[in-house]
N, C-alpha and C positions, 0 to 999 in steps of 0.2 A: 239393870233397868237402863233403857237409853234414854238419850237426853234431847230433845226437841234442837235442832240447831238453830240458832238466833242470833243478829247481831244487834246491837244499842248504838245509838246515835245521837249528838246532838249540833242543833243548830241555831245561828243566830242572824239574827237582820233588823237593824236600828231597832227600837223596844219589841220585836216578839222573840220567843225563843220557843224552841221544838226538838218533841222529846221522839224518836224516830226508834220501833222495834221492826226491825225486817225481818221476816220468815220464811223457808220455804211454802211455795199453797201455789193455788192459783190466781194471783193477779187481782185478788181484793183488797180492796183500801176503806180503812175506816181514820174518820179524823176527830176528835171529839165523842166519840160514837156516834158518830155519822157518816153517812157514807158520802166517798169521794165528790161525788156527783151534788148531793144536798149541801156540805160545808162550800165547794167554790162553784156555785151556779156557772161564772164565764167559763169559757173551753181555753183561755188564755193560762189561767192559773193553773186547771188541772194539769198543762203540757207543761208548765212551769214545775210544778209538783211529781211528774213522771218523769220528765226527761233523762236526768241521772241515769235511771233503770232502763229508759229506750235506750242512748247510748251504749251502755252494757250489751244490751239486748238480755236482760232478765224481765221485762216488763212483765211477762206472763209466768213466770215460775217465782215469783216471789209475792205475798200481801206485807201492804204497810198497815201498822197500829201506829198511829200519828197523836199525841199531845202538846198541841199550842197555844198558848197566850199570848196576850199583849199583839198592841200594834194595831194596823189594821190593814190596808190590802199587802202590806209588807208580809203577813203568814207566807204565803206563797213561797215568798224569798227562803222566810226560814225554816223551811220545810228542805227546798231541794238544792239550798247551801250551792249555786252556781257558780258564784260571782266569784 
């Protein structure tokens, strides 16, 4: 039986930290069980939250399953671990 490929992640940015599973799929993102778009209304955070994957250029062949707490517009940060 084969195995789903997946990688774990985590990240942190002053009090939030994020629990990051990447998949292959196509290019869906859920955050909280929400989707990308519902958890960061601004288009500022989502690029902040993709970017990693644009630069790669996986943004479409990969979905993130995202759990974060704490913080507050800081998530973003600790989500796509930039800095």
């Amino acid at each position: 039986m084969s195995e789903l490929a997946q990688y774990l992640g985590t990240g942190k940015r002053k009090t939030s930290i994020a629990r990051v599973i990447l998949r292959p799929g196509d290019g869906k993102s859920w955050i909280n069980g929400r989707t990308l778009e519902e958890y960061f209304p601004r288009l500022a955070h989502r690029k902040r939250v993709l970017a990693p994957l644009e630069v790669a250029g996986a943004a479409q062949t990969y979905d993130l399953r995202i759990r974060v707490h704490g913080g507050g517009y800081d998530r973003a940060g600790a989500i796509a671990v930039d800095d």
